[in-house]
BANUMAR-300783 format. One line per field, with one value per residue: residue in three letters; z, y, x of N, C-alpha, C in turn; residue number from 1. Coordinates in nm, 2 decimals, padded with zeros to 4 digits, always signed. Each point is the difference from the previous one (the first is absolute). Example, Ala and Ser with C-alpha at 12.3 -4.5 7.8 and 13.67 -1.06 7.14 Angstrom:
r (ala,ser)
n.z (+00.78,-00.07)
n.y (-00.57,+00.11)
n.x (+01.32,-00.04)
ca.z (+00.00,+00.00)
ca.y (+00.12,+00.11)
ca.x (-00.09,+00.09)
c.z (+00.00,+00.08)
c.y (+00.12,+00.11)
c.x (+00.09,-00.08)
k (1,2)
***
This chain:
r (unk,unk,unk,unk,unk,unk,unk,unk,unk,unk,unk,unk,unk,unk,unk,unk,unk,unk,unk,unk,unk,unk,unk,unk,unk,unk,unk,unk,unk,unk,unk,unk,unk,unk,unk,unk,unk,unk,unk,unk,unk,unk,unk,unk,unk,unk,unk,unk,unk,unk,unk,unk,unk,unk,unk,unk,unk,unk,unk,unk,unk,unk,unk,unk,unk,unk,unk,unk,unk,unk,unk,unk,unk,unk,unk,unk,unk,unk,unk,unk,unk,unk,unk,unk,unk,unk,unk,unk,unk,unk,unk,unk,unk,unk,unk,unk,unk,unk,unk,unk,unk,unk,unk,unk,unk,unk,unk,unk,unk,unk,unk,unk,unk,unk,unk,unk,unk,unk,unk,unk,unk,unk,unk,unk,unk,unk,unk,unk,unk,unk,unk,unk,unk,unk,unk,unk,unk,unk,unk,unk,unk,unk,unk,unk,unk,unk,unk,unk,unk,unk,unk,unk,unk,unk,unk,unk,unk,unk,unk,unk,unk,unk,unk)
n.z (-00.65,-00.05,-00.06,-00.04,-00.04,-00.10,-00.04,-00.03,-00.03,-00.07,-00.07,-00.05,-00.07,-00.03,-00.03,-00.01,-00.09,-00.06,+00.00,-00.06,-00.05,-00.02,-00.04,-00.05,-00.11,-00.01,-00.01,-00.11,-00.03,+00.07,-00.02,-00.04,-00.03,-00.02,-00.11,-00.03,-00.01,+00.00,-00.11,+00.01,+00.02,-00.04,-00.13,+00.01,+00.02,-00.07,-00.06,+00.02,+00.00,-00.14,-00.07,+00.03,-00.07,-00.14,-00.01,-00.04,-00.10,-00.02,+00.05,-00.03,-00.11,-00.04,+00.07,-00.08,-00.11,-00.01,-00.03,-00.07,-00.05,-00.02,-00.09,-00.07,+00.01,+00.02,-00.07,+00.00,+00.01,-00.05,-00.10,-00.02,+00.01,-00.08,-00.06,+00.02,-00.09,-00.09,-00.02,-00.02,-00.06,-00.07,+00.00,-00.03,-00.14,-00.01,+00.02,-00.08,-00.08,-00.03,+00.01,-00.08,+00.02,-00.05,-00.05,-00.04,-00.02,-00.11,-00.05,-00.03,+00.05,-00.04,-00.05,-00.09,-00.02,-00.07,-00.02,-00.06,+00.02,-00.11,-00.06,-00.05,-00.08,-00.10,-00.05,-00.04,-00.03,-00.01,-00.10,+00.01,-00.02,-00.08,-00.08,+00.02,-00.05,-00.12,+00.03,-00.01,-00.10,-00.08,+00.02,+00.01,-00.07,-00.09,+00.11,-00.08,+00.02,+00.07,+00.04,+00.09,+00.01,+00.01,+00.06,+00.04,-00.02,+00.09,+00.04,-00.06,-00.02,+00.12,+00.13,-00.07,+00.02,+00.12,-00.02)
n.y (+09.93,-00.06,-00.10,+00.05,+00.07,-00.07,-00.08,+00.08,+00.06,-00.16,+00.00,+00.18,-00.06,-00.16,+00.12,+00.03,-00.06,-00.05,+00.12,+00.02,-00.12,+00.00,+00.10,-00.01,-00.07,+00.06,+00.08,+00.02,-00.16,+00.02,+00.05,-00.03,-00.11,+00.06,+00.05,-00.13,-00.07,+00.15,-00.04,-00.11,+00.06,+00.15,-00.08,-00.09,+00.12,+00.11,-00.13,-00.03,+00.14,-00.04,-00.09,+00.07,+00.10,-00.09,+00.00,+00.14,+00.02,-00.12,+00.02,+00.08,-00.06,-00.09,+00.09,+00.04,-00.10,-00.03,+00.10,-00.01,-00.11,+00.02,+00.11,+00.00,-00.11,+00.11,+00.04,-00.14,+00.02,+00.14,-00.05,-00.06,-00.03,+00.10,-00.12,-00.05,+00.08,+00.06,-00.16,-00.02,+00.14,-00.04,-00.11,+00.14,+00.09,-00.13,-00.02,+00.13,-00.02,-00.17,-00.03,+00.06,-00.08,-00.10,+00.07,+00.08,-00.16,-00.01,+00.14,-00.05,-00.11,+00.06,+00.12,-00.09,-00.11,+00.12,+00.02,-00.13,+00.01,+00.05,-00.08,-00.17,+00.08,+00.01,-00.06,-00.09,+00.09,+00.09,-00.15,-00.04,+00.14,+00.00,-00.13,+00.01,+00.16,-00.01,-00.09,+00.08,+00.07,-00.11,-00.06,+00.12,+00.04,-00.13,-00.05,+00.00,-00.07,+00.00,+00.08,-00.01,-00.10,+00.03,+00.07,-00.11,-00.02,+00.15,+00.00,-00.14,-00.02,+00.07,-00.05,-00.10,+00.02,-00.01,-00.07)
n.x (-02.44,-00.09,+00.03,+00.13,-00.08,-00.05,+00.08,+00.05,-00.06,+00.02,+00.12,-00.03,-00.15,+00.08,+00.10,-00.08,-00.13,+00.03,+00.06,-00.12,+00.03,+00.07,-00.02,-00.08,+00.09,+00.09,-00.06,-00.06,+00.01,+00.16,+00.03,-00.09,+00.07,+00.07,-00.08,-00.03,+00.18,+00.05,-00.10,+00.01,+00.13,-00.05,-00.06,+00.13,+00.07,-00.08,+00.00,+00.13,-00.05,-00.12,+00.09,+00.06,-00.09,-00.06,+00.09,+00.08,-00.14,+00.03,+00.12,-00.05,-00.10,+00.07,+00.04,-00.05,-00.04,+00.14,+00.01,-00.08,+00.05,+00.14,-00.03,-00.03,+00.06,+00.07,-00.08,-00.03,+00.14,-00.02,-00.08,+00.05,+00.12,-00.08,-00.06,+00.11,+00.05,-00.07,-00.04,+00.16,+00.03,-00.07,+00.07,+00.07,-00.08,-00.06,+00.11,+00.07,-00.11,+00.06,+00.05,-00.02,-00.07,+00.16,+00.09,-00.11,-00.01,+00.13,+00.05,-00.08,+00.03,+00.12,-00.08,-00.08,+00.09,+00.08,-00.11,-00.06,+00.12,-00.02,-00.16,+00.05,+00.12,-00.11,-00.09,+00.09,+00.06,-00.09,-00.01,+00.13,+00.06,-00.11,+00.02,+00.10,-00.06,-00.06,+00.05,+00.10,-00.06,+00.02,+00.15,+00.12,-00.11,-00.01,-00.04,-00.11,+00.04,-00.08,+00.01,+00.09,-00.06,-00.17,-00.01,+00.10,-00.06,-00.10,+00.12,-00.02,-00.12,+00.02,+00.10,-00.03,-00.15,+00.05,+00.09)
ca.z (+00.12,+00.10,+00.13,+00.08,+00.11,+00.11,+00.05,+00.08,+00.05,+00.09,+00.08,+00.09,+00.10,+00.08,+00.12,+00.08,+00.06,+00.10,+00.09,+00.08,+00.08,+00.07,+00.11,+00.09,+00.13,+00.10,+00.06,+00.05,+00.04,+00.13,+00.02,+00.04,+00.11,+00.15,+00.08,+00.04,+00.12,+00.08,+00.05,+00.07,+00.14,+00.02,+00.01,+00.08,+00.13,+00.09,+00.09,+00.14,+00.10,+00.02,+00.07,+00.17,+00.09,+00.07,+00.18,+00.09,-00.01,+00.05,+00.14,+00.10,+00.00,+00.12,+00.09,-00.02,+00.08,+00.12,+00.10,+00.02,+00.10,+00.12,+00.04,+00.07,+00.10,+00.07,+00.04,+00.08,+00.12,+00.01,+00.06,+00.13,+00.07,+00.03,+00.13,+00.11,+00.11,+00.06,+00.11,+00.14,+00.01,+00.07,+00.13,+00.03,+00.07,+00.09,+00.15,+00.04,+00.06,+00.14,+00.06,+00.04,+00.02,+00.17,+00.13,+00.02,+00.08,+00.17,+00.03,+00.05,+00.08,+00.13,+00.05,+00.15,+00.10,+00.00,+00.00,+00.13,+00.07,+00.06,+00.09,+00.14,+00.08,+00.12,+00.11,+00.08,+00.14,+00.04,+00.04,+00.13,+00.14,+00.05,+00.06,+00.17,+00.12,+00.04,+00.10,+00.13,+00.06,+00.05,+00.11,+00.09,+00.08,+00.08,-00.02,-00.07,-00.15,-00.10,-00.03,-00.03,-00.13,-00.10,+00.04,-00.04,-00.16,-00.06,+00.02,-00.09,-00.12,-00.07,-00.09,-00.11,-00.09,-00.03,-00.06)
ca.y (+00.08,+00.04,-00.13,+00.03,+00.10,-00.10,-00.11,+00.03,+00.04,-00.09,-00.04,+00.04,-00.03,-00.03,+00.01,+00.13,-00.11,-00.03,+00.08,+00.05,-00.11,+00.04,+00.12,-00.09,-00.12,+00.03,+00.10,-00.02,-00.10,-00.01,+00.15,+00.00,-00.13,+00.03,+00.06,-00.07,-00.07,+00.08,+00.04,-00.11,-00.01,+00.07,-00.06,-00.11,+00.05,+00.02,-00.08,-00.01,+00.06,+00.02,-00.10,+00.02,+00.06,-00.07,-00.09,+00.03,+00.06,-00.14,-00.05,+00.10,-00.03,-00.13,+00.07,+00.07,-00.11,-00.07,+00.09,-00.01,-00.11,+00.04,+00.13,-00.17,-00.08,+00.06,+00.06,-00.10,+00.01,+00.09,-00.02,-00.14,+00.08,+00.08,-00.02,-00.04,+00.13,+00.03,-00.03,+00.01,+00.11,+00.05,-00.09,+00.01,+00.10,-00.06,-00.08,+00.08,+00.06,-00.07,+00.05,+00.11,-00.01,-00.03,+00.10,+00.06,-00.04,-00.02,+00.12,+00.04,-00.10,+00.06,+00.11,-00.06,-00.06,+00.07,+00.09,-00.07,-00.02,+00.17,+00.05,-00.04,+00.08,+00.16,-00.03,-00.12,+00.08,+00.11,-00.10,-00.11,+00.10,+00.02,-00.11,+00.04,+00.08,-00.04,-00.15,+00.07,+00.06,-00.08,-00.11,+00.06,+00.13,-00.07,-00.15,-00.06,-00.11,-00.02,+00.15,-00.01,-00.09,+00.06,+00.10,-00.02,-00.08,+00.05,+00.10,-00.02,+00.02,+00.14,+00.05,-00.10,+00.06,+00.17,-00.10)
ca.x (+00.01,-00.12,+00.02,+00.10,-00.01,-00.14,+00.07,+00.03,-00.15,-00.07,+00.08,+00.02,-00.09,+00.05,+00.10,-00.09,-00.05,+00.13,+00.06,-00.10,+00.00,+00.16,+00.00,-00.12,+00.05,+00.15,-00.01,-00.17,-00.06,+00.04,-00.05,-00.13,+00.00,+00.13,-00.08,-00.08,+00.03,-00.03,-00.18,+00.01,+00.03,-00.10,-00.12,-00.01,+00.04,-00.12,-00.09,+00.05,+00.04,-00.11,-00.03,+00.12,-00.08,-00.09,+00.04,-00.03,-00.11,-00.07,+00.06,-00.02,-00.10,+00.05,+00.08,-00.08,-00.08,+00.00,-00.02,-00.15,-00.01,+00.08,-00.12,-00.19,+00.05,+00.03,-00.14,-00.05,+00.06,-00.02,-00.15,-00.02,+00.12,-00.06,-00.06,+00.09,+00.04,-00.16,+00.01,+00.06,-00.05,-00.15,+00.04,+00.10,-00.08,-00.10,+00.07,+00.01,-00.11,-00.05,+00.12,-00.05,-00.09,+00.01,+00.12,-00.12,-00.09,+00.01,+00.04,-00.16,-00.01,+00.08,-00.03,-00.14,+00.03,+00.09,-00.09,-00.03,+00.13,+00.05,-00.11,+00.02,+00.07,-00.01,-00.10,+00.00,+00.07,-00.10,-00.11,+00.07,+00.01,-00.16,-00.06,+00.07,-00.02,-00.16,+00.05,+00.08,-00.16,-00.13,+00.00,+00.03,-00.15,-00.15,+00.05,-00.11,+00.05,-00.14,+00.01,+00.16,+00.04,-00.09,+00.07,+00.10,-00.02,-00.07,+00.09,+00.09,-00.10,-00.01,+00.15,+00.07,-00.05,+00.09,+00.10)
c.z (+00.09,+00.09,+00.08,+00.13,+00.11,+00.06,+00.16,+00.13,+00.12,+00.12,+00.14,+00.12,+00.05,+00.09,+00.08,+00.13,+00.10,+00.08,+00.12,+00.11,+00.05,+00.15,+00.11,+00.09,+00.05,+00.06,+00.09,+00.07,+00.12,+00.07,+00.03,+00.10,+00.14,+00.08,+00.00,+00.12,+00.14,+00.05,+00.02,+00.12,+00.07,+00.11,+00.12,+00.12,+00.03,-00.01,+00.10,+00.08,+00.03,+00.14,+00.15,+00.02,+00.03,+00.10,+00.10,+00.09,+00.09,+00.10,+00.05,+00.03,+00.14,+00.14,+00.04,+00.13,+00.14,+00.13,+00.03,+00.10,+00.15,+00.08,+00.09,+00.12,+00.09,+00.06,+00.04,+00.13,+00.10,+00.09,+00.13,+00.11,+00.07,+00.06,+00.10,+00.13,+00.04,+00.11,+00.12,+00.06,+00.07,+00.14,+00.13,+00.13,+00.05,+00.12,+00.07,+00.10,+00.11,+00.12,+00.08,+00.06,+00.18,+00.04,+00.01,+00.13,+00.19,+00.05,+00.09,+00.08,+00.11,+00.01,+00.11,+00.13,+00.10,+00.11,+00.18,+00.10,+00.11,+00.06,+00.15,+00.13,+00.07,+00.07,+00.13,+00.16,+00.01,+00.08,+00.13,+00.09,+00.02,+00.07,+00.13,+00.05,+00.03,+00.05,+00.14,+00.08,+00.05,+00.10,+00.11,+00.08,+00.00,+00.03,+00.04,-00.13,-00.13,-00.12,-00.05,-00.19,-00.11,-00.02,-00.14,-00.16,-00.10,+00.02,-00.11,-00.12,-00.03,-00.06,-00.09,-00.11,-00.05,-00.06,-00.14)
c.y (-00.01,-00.12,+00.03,+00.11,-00.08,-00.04,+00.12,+00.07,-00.08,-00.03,+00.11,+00.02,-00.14,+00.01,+00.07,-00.12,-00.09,+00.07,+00.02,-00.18,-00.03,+00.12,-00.06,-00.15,+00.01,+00.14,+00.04,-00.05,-00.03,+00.15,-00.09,-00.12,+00.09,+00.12,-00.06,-00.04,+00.07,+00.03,-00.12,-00.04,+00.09,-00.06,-00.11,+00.08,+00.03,-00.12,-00.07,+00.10,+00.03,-00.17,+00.00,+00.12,-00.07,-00.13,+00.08,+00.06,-00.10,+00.01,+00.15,+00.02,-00.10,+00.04,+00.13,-00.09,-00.03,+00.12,+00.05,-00.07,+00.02,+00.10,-00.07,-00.04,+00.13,+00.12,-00.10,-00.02,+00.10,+00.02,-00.08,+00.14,+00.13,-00.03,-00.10,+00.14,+00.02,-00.08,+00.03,+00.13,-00.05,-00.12,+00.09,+00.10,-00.03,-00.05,+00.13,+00.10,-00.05,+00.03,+00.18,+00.05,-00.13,+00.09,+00.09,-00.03,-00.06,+00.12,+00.07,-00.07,+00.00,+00.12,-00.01,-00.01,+00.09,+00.11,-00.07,-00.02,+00.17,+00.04,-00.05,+00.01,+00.15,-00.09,-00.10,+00.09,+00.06,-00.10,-00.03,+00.11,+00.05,-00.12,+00.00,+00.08,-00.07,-00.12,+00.07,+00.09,-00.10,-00.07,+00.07,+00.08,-00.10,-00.11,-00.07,-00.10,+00.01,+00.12,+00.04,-00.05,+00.06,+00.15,+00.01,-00.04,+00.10,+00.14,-00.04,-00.01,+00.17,+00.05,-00.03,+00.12,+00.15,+00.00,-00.06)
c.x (-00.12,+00.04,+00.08,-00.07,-00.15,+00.12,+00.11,-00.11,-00.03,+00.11,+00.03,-00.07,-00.03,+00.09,-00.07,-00.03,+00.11,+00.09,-00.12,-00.07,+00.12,-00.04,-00.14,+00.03,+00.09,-00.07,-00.15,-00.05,+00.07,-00.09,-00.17,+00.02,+00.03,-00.17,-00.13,-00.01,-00.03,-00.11,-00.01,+00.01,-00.03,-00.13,-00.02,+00.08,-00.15,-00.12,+00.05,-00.03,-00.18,-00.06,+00.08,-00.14,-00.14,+00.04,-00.01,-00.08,-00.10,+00.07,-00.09,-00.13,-00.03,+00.02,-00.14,-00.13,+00.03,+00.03,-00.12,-00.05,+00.01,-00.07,-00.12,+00.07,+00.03,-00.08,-00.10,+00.04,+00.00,-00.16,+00.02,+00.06,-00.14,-00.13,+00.00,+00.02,-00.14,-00.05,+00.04,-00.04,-00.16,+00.00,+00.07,-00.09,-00.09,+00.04,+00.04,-00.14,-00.05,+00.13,-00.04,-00.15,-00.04,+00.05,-00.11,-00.08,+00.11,+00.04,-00.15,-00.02,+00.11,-00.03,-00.09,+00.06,+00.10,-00.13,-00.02,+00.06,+00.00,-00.10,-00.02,+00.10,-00.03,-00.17,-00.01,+00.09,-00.11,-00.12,+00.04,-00.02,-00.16,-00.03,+00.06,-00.04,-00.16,+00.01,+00.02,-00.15,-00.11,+00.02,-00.01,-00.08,-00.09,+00.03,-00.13,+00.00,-00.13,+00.00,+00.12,+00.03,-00.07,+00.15,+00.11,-00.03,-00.05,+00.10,+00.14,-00.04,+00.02,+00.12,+00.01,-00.09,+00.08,+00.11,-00.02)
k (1,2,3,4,5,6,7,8,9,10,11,12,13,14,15,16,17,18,19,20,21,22,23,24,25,26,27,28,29,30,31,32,33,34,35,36,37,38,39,40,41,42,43,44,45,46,47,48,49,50,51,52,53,54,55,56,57,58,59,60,61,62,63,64,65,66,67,68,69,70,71,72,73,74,75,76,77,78,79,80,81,82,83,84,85,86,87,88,89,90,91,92,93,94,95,96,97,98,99,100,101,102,103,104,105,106,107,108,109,110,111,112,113,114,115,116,117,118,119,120,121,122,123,124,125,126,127,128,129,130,131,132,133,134,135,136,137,138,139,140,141,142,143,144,145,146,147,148,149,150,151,152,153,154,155,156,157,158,159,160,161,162,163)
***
């Protein structure tokens, strides 16, 4: 009896053994592949998607650069452009000052003349009608020429002084 019971013993722990490699390859063993596969493609979905952000980390990097660029070049333009205006600006107010400074000088220059005009309109009448009465006094009361003439020069020497 003792073999009989080893002998079954073993066998029911080969069926063990076997039911239990049976349940692990038809069941287990799909069971772990199917979730391998899954962390798999897990794995290779996110290095596709680590490698789509270092591209696209590099295209921005890239873009990044070249607007820099673009920045420089356009603030170089910018410089120029500003003192381009300045110039004109300080060309502008300098022609202006000149400009302003002829209309100054000829606005003074027709006041003068403006001045001169009006003076000679009120003296050159008061000159003409003395030099006539003192003409009209000397010829007419002396007719001594010698005297007459001294007379005459030193009678228009005075109006004028009074004028």
């Amino acid at each position: 009896m003792g073999i009989l019971v080893v002998f079954f013993r073993l066998a029911n722990f080969a069926a063990l053994v076997g039911a239990g490699i049976y349940v692990y390859i038809y069941y287990i063993k799909s069971f772990i592949q199917d979730a391998m596969q899954k962390e798999e493609q897990i794995v290779v979905g996110l290095q596709k998607e680590h490698d789509q952000v270092v591209a696209t980390h590099a295209l921005f990097k890239d873009r990044v650069v070249q607007q820099q660029a673009e920045y420089m070049r356009i603030q170089s333009h910018i410089a120029i452009w500003n003192q381009a205006i300045e110039e004109e600006d300080r060309e502008c107010s300098q022609k202006k000052d000149r400009v302003i400074a002829q209309i100054k000088e000829k606005n003074q220059y027709k006041k003068q003349e403006l001045y001169k005009s009006r003076l000679a309109a009120r003296v050159i009448p008061r000159a003409v009608d003395a030099a006539e009465k003192n003409l009209k006094q000397i010829f007419v009361d002396d007719v001594d020429s010698e005297k007459t003439g001294t007379r005459f020069l030193q009678s228009i020497i005075t109006s004028l002084k009074e004028y």
